[in-house]
Each structure stands twice: as structure tokens, then as C-alpha cells.
C-alpha positions in Angstrom: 1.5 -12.3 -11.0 3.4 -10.6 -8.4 2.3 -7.1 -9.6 -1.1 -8.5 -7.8 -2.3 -8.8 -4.6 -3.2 -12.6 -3.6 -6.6 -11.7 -2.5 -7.4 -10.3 -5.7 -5.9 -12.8 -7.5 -8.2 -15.6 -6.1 -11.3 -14.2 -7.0 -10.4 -15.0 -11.0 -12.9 -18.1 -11.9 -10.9 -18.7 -15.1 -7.4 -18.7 -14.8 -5.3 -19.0 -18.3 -1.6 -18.6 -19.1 -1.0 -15.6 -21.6 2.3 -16.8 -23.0 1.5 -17.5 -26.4 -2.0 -17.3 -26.3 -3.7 -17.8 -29.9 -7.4 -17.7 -30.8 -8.6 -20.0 -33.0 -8.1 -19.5 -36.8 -10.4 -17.0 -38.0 -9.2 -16.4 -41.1 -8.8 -19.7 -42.0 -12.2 -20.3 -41.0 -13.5 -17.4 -43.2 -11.7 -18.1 -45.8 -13.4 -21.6 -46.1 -17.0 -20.5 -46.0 -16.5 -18.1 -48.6 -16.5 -14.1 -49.1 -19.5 -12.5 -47.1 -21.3 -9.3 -47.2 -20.1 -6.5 -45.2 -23.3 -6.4 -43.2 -22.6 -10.4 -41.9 -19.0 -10.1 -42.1 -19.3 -9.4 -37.6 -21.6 -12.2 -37.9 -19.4 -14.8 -39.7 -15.9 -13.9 -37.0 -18.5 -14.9 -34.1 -19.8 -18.0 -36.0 -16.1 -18.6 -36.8 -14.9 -18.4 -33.5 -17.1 -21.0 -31.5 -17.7 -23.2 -34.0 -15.2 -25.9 -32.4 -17.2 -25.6 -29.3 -19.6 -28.1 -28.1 -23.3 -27.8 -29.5 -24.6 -27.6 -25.8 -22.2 -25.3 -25.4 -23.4 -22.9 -28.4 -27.2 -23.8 -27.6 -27.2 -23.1 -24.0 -25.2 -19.8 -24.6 -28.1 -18.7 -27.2 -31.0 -19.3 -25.2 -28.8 -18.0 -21.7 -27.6 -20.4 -19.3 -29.6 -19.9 -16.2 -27.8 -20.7 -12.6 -27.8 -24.6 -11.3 -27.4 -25.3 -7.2 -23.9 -27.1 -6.2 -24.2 -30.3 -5.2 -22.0 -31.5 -1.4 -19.9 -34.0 -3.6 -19.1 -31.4 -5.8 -17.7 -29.0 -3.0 -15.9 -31.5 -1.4 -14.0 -32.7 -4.2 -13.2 -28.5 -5.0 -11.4 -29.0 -1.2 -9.9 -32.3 -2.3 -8.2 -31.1 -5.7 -7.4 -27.6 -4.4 -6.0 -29.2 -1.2 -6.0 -27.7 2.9 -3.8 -24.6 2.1 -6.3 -23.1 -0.6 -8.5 -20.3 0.8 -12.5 -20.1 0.7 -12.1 -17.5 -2.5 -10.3 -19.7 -4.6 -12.2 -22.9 -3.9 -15.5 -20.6 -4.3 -14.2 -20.0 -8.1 -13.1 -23.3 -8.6 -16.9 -24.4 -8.1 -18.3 -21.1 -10.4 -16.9 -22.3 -12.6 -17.8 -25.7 -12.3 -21.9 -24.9 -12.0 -21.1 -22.7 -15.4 -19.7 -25.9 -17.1 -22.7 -28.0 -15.3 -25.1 -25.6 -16.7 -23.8 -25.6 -20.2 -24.1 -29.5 -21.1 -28.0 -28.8 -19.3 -27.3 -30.7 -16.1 -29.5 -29.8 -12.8 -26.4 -29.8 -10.7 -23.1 -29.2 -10.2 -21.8 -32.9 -9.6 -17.8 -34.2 -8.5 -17.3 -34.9 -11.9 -17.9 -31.1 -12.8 -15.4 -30.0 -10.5 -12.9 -32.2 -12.5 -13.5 -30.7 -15.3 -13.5 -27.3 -14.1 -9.9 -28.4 -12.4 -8.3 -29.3 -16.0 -9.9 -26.8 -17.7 -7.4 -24.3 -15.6 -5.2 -26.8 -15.5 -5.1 -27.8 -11.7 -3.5 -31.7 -11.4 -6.6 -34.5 -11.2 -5.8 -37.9 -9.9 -7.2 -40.2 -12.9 -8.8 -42.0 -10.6 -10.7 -40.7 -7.7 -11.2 -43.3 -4.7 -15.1 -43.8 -4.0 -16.4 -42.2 -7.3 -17.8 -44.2 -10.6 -14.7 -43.1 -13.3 -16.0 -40.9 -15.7 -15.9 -41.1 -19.2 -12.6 -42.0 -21.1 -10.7 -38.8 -21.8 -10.1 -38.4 -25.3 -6.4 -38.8 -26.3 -4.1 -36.1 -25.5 -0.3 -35.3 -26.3 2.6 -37.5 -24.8 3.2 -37.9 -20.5 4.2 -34.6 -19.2 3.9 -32.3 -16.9 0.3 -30.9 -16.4 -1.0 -27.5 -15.9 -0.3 -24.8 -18.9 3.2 -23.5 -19.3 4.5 -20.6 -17.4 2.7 -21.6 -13.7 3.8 -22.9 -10.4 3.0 -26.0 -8.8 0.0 -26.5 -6.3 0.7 -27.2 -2.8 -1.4 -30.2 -1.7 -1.1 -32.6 1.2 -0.5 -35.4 -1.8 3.3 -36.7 -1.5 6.1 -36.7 0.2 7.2 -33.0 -0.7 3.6 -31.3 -0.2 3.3 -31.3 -4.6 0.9 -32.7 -6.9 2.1 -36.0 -8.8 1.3 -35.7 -12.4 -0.7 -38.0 -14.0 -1.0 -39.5 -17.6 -5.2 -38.2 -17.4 -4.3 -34.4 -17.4 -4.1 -32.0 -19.7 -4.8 -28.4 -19.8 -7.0 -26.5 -22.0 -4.5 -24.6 -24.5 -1.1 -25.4 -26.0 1.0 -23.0 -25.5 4.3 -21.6 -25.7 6.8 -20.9 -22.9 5.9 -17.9 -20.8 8.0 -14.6 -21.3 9.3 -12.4 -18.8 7.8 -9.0 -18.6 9.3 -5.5 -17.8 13.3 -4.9 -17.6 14.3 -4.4 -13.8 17.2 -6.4 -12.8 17.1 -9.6 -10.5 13.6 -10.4 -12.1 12.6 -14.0 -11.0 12.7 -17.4 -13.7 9.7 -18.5 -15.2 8.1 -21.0 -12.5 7.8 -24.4 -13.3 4.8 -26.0 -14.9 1.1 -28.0 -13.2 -0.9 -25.3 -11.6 -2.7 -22.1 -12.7 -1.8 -20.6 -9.2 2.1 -18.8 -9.8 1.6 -16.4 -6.5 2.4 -19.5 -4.6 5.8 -19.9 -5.6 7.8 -18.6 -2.7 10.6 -17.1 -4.7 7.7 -14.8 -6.9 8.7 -11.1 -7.5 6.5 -8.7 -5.5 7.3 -5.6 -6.4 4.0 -4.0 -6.1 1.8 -5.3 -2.9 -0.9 -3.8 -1.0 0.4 0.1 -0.1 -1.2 -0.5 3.6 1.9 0.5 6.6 2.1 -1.4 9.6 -0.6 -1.7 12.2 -0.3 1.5 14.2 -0.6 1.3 18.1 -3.2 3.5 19.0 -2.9 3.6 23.2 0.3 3.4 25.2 3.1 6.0 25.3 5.0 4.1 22.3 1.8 5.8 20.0 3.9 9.3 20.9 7.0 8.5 19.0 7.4 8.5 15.3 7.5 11.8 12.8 4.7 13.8 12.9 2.6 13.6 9.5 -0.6 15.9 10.8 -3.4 16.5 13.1 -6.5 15.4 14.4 -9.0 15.8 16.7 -8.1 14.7 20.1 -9.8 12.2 22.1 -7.5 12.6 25.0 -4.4 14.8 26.6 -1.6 12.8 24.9 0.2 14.3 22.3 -1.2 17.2 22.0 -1.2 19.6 18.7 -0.4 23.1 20.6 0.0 25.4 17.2 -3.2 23.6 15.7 -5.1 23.5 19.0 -4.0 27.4 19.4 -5.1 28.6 16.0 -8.3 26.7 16.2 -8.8 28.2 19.6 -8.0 31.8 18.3 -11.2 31.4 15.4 -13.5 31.4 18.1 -12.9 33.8 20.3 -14.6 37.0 19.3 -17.7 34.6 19.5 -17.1 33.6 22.8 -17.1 37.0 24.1 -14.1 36.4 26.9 -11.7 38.4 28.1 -8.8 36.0 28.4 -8.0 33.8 25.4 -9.9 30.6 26.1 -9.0 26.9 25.0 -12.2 25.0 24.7 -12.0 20.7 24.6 -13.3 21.1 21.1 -10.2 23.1 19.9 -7.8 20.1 20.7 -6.5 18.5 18.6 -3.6 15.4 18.5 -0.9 14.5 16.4 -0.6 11.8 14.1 2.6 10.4 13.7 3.9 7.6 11.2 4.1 4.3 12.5 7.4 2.8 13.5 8.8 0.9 10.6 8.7 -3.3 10.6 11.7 -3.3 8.3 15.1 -1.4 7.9 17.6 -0.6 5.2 20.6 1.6 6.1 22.8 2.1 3.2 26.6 3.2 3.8 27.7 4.6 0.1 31.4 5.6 -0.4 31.5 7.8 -3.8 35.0 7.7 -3.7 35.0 4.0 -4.8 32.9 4.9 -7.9 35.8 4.4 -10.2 36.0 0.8 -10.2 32.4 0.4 -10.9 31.2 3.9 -13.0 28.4 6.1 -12.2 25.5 4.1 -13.1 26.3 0.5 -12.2 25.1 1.2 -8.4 21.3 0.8 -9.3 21.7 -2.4 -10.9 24.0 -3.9 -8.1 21.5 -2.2 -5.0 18.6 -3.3 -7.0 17.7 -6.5 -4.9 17.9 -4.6 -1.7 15.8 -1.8 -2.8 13.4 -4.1 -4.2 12.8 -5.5 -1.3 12.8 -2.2 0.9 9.9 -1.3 -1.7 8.0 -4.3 -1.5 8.5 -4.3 2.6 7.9 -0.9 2.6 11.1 -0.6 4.5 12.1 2.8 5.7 15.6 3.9 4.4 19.0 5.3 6.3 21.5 6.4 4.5 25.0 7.1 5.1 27.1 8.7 2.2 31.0 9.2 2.9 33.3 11.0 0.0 30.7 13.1 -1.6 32.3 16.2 -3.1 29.2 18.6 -2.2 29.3 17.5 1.3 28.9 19.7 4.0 31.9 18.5 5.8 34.4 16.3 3.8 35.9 14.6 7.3 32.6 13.6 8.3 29.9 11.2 7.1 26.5 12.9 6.1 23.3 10.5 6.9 19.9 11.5 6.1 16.8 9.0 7.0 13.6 8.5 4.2 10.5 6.6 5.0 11.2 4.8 2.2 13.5 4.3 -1.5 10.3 6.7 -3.1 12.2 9.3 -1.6 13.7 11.4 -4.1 16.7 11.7 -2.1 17.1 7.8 -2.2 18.4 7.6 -5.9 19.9 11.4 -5.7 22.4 10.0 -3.6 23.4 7.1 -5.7 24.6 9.3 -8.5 26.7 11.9 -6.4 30.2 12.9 -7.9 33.3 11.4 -5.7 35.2 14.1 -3.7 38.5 13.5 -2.3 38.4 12.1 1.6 37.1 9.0 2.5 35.8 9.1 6.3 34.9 5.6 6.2 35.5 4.9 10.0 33.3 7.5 10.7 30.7 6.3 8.1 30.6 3.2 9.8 30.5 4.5 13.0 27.3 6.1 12.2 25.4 2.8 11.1 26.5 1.1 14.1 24.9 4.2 16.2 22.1 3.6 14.0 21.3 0.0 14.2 22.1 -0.4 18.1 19.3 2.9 18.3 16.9 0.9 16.1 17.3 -2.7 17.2 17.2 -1.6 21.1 13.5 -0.2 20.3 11.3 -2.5 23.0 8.1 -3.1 20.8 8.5 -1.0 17.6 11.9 -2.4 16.7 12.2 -3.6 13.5 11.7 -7.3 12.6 14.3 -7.2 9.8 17.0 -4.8 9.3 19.6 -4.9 6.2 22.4 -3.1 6.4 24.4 -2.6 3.1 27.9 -1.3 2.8 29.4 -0.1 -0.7 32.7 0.3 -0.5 36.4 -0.3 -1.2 37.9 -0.3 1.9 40.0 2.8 1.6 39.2 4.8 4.4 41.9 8.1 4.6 40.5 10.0 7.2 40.8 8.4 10.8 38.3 7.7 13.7 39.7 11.3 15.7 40.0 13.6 12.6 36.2 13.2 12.1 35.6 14.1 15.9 37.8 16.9 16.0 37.4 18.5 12.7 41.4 18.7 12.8 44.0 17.2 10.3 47.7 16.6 12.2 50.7 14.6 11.0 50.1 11.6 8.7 47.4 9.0 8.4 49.0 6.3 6.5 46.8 3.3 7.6 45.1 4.4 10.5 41.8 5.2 8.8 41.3 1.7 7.6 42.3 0.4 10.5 39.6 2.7 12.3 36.8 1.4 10.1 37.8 -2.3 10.6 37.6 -1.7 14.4 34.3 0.0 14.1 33.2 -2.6 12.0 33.6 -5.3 14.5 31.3 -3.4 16.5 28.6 -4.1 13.8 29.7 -8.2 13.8 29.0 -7.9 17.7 25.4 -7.7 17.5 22.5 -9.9 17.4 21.8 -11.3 13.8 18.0 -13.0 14.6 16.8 -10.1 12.7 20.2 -8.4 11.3 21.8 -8.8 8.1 24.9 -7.2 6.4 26.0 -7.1 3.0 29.8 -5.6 1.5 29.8 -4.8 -2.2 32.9 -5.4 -3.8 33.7 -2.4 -6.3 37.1 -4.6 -7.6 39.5 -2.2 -7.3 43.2 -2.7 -6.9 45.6 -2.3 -5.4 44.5 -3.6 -1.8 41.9 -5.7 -3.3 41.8 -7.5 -0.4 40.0 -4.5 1.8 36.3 -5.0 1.4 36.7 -8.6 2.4 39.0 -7.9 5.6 35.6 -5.1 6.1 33.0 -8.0 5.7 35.2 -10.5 7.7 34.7 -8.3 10.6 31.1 -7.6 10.3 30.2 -10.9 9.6 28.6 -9.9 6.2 28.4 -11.7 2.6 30.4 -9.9 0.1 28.5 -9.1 -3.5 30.3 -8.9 -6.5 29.7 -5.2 -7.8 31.4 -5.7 -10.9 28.7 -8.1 -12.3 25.4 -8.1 -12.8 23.4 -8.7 -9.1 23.2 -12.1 -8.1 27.0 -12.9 -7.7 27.4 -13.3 -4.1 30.1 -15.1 -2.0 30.0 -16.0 1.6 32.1 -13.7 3.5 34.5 -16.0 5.9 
């Protein structure tokens, strides 16, 4: 459900889990009403199919089942079972299909009662017995107390209890019997099957949403904040601000033999305006160090960075990243960064498969992403609301703080370049973390083991297990 948007998703009348979904047996059913001829052999699936469905059912769906009004009672108890969180769509399908089941056992109306059954039919919870209503009918025998709902859905929220969750009762049953839902797709950090009493799983907080609606964030249109951001194309201008000059010149330079002037003449219909790309709400600055790449081998990074990326994707998060050791780069003292409006970038995943070179400006690497986040975070009004910042490294910086200024390699290092990166690092832990957070993967290497958690000690971050698959995390002290 989370490859969905919500808004579609409440528009659905009928609402069925697919985990070990099974039609009734057709062949079964054939094979006790005999061989037929080819010509009625269509004929006899369909007669096969519904014939465990109600005769009203079958009758009304003959002659057509023509529209019935919805009663007050039976909109009021759609708000009741659905609760005050549900939106307008859902409880509008909650009563279609209701005044489809009303219609089909020939009623005038769509009544209460209707909207119970249209409830367990999708298996939403229904008390067994409502306050202020006749009880129906006796509900014929269903399997042993349980849960409600089909298998493979996600509780209801509903003012009913102490924890905001639907009580199940011994009344409810859903529609189908079926088998425990199956994850789909293979991209690590995928999310457990959700627990079982509601046909509604895009409630659960902790659902994957890998693929929501691909609309940016609102753009500010007035104000001198609408001329920053990288320019993505042109427009025709309503105003003097930001102005286009090579597209207003060019359009400018079509019309001048037609305007018959001496001097080259700019006319207020040649402007035209940039449009830029609005600031990003969310953040993800990744500091890579190839050279720790032996301790984990060149394709574990994915799987370990996958949670992060995941959620730059589904935030539409732009990226920073900040590569130290690469043996192509440009300048092996220095850390290279490059910035990507977001992981689609074909530069994102290029850099997590770069070979390892053979210095380690870490201090300078880290350097950089302080710059970075202080630049970002100091943004009045088009600062991010959440910034990550993940560092991937073993803590063996060789190249100190001064070599990467000067470009000049004198004397010894010994430890100074760790001791460089653990200094700029504090710089990091300084900062405000209402809208920060920082993460240190662990590649496991040894000797000096102990690096990566001296790093995260000092920026305040929680240290991830790169060794294992992603979810291993331990709070950095």
C-alpha cells in the first residue's frame, strides 16, 4: 500500500486483502454438474462461480440493480464505525457500498444496519451491539475469537479505548479466509507485515512509502527569497525581478527587422524571468571515505545507506555529497563534494562504487559538511525542516587539517589527521539538533576499531553497524 498515494487509496469501495486470495472452486463445481458443450462451457464457469451467492443477490444482478437513496442513520453510523480521523472519501465508499448491498436484498434504502454489513464485509471492527439501534439478526457462526479484519492489514484508529484502537469483538468476521500476507519486491529495510482488524494498512505509521506523490515543495512566488535556487528555465515575466537577459535578448533580436529601429530595442513583451527550483524541505549530505571500503567490499554500501536514501526519495530530499579517498580524484589531499537535487541523480550511486585511492583527507571531508550544514541550516525561511547527515567511515584520517589548505605535504603526520577530523567533528556536535541528525557507519575494521565511535562521540551521532544487514544501530555515547 505504500506504493499509493492515500487519496487514491480512499476512493476504493471494496477493499480486500490479496495474500492468498482463492476464488471459489470452479473445477470442483464443474466437475459435479457434469461435462458440458464447448458452446456453454463460459456459461457453466459463471453459473459456477456465484452459485454460493445469495438468490437476491443473483436476481437483482440479472435484472440490474438500480440506485437506492441513503438513509441519515445509515451515514451516521458510516462516521461512527470509521471513527473522527477518517476522511469524507473513505466514509463516502464505506456508504457505496453499503446502498449496493441495500440494493441487492431489494431494500428502498440504505439503513444502519447496511453500513454494518458493508463494515465486515471489508472487514472494519463492528461493536456487536450498537447503543440505540434494534440488534439485527443473529450472525451465523463463525470461526473461534480472534482478531477481526482479513490478514495482512493495520488497525483502525477510532476514538474507542484507551489507546485510540478498535476492541475486537466475538460478532466480527471478515469476508475471506485467508493466508498471511507476503512481502513484495526485494529492497532492503522493507517494513513487517502490519497487524490484523482493518482494511486500511496506509495508516500504520511505520508503512514504507517509497513512491508518493512527485509534487516539490510549495514555491514562494513574491519576496526576494523566490531569486535564489538553480535556475531550471524561463518564462515570461510579469515583473523586473530576476530577469532572463540571454532569453529576453534573443527574443528581442527576432523582432527587430519588423520593428524597423535603428537601435536594438527591448520591448516588455520580450522579457522574460527565470524559474528556479524551489529550496529543498529536506537534506541529506553524505561524507563517503572509499578508503574504508575494505572492511565492508564494494557493494555492501547500498544495502547499509539504503534506509537513508529511501527516505531522501520518499522526501524528495536533495543530496550533498562529500567523497574523501577516491583514487580518480581531482586532488587526493582534498575532499571533492558535488550537490544533486536528489538520490535520482546518476551521480548519487556512481559515487558509492568508486575504487579507494591512497589518502584519506578526512578532516577536510568533514570540514566540508560542517560548511555545508551551518550554510543550509542558517537559511531564514527556506531552511530545511530536516537535515541528515551521514558519515561512512573508519576513522583513519592521514592527511591533516593544513595539508588540505596548502596543497603541501612536510615532515610526518602520524596522528594529526585524526585528530583534525575529531576536532572538526565537534564542530558538527555544536549545532542545533531540532531539525539535525547524524549517523557514523561502522565499516569494522581493525586495528583502531575504536575510531568511528570516538568520530560519533563527538558529533553526537548514532553509530550503524555496516557489517550487517541495515537495521543494526547503537546509540552513540
Amino acid at each position: 500500500m505504500g506504493r499509493v498515494s492515500r487519496h487514491l487509496l480512499d476512493r476504493f469501495a471494496v477493499r480486500l486483502s490479496a495474500a492468498g486470495l482463492r476464488l471459489p472452486g470452479v473445477r470442483e463445481a464443474l466437475a459435479e454438474t457434469g461435462p458440458r458443450p464447448e458452446a456453454g462451457a463460459a456459461a457453466g464457469e459463471g453459473e459456477a462461480l456465484f452459485a454460493g451467492l445469495p438468490a437476491a443477490w443473483r436476481s437483482a444482478a440479472a435484472g440490474g440493480v438500480r440506485p437506492v437513496p441513503v438513509g441519515d442513520a445509515a451515514i451516521g453510523r458510516a462516521r461512527e464505525l470509521l471513527g473522527p480521523d477518517a476522511g469524507v472519501r473513505r466514509e463516502l465508499a464505506l456508504l457505496r457500498l453499503a446502498r449496493t448491498l441495500a440494493a441487492l436484498h431489494g431494500r428502498p434504502s440504505a439503513s444502519a444496519d447496511d453500513s454494518d454489513a458493508a463494515a465486515r464485509l471489508i472487514g472494519v471492527a463492528v461493536p456487536q451491539d450498537a447503543p440505540g439501534r434494534p440488534e439485527s439478526g443473529p450472525e451465523p457462526p463463525g470461526p473461534a475469537p480472534g482478531p477481526t479484519g482479513l490478514p495482512g492489514t493495520v488497525p483502525e484508529r477510532r476514538a474507542a479505548g484507551g489507546d485510540g484502537r478498535p476492541r475486537p469483538r466475538d460478532g466480527d468476521r471478515g469476508l475471506l479466509d485467508t493466508g498471511p500476507a507476503e512481502g513484495i519486491g526485494t529492497a532492503p529495510g522493507a517494513a513487517p507485515s502490519p497487524a490484523d482488524g482493518s482494511p486500511y494498512p496506509e495508516d500504520e505509521p511505520a508503512a514504507a512509502r517509497d513512491t508518493v506523490p512527485l509534487s516539490g515543495p510549495r514555491r514562494r512566488s513574491t519576496g526576494p527569497v523566490s531569486t535564489r535556487g538553480t535556475v531550471i528555465g524561463t518564462r515570461r515575466a510579469t515583473d523586473l525581478r530576476d530577469i532572463a537577459h540571454a532569453r529576453t535578448v534573443r527574443e528581442a533580436a527576432v523582432h527587430q527587422r519588423a520593428r524597423g529601429t535603428e537601435r536594438f530595442t527591448v520591448s516588455p513583451v520580450d522579457l522574460h524571468s527565470n524559474v528556479r527550483a524551489a529550496a529543498p524541505e529536506r537534506v541529506l549530505v553524505l561524507l563517503l571515505d572509499h578508503t574504508c571500503r575494505g572492511g565492508t567490499g564494494d557493494g555492501n554500501w547500498p544495502e547499509v545507506l539504503a534506509p537513508f536514501l529511501q527516505w531522501a526519495y520518499t522526501s524528495r530530499a536533495a543530496v550533498q555529497v562529500i567523497e574523501v579517498g577516491a583514487a580518480d580524484a581531482a586532488d587526493e589531499l582534498r575532499a571533492g563534494s558535488f550537490t544533486a537535487r536528489g538520490v535520482l541523480d546518476p551521480r548519487v550511486p556512481g559515487a558509492l562504487y568508486r575504487r579507494a585511492g591512497r589518502a584519506t583527507p578526512l578532516a577536510h571531508g568533514v570540514e566540508l559538511a560542517a560548511h555545508t550544514l551551518r550554510r543550509l541550516l542558517r537559511r531564514q525561511g527556506t531552511g530545511p525542516a530536516e537535515a541528515w547527515l551521514v558519515v561512512v567511515t573508519d576513522g583513519r584520517g592521514n592527511v591533516p587539517l593544513r595539508v588540505s589548505h596548502t596543497g603541501r605535504l612536510a615532515g610526518p603526520v602520524a596522528a594529526a589527521g585524526v585528530e583534525d577530523a575529531v576536532e572538526a567533528a565537534a564542530r558538527i556536535g555544536a549545532m542545533d539538533r531540532t531539525r539535525l541528525h547524524v549517523a557514523v557507519v561502522d565499516p569494522g575494521r581493525e586495528p583502531y576499531g575504536d575510531l568511528p565511535y570516538v568520530l560519533a562521540d563527538r558529533l553526537g551521532a548514532i553509530v550503524v553497524d555496516g557489517r550487517h544487514a541495515p537495521g543494526a544501530e547503537a546509540a552513540g555515547e
